[in-house]
C-alpha positions in Angstrom: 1.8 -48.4 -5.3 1.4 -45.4 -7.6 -2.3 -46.5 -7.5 -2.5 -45.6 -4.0 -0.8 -42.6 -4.2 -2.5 -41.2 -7.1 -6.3 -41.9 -5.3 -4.3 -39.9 -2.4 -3.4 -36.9 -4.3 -7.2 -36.5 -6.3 -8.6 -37.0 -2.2 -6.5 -34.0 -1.1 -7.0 -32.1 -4.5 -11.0 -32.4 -3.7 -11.1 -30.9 0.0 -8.4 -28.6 -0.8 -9.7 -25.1 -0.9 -8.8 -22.2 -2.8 -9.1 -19.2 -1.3 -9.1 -15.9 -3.7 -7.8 -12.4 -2.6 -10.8 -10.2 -2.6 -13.6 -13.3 -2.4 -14.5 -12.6 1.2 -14.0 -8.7 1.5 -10.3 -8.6 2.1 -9.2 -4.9 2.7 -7.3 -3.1 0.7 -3.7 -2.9 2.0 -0.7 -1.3 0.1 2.0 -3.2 -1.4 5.6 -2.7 -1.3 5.1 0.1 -4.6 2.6 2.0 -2.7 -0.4 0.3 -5.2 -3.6 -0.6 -3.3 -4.3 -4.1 -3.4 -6.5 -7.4 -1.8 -4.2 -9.1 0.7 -5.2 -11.7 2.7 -2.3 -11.8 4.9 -3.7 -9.2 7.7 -1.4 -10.2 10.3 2.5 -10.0 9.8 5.7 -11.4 11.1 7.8 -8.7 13.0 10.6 -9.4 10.5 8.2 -9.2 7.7 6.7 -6.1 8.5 10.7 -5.1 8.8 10.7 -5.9 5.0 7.7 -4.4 4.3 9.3 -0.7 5.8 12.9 -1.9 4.8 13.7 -1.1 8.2 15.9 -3.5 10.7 13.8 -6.1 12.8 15.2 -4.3 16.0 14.0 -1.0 15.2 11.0 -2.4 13.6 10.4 -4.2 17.0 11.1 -0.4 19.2 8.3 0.8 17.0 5.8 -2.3 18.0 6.6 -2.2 22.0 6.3 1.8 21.7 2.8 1.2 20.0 3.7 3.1 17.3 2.7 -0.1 14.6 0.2 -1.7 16.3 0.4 -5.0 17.0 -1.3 -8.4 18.5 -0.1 -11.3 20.6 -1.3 -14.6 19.7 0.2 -17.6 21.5 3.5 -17.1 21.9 4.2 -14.9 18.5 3.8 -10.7 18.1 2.0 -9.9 14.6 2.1 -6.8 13.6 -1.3 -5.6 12.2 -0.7 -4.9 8.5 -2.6 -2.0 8.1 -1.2 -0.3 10.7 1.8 0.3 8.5 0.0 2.4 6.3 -1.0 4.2 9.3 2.4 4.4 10.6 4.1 5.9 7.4 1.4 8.3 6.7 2.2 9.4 10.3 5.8 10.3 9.3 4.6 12.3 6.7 2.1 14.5 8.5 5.1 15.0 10.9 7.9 16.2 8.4 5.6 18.7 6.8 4.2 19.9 10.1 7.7 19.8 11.7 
């Protein structure tokens, strides 16, 4: 039985693919400390882009439906366009120096 199971894990390990941040042209996208890096993950999670801005998921969510973090339906789910975070805080700043 370990046979079988064993010939099952070296079939998956062969078609599995390994994707590499950076192989394909991934942007760069700013981490959580500001640093520029390869992310494949273009596409968050409401709650994740919360997180991301250590804001709440409610006012996170205010800021999506007032188009102020742009955003993208698919199915059922709301992802919030990661780079549009960048966008979003560099917006804040332009405001508090002008304002």
């Amino acid at each position: 039985m370990s046979t079988n199971h064993s010939a099952n894990t070296e079939a998956t390990d062969r078609t599995r693919t390994i994707h590499h941040p950076g192989e394909f042209g991934d942007p760069l996208v700013p981490d959580e400390g500001g640093t520029m890096n390869r992310n494949p993950q273009l596409l968050l999670s409401v709650e994740e882009a919360a997180d991301v801005l250590r804001l709440g998921r409610t006012r996170t969510y205010e800021l999506v439906m007032t188009k102020k973090i742009q955003s993208v339906k698919v199915g059922r789910r709301r992802l919030v366009v990661r780079s549009s975070l960048l966008d979003f805080v560099q917006t804040l700043l332009l405001e508090q120096e002008c304002g």
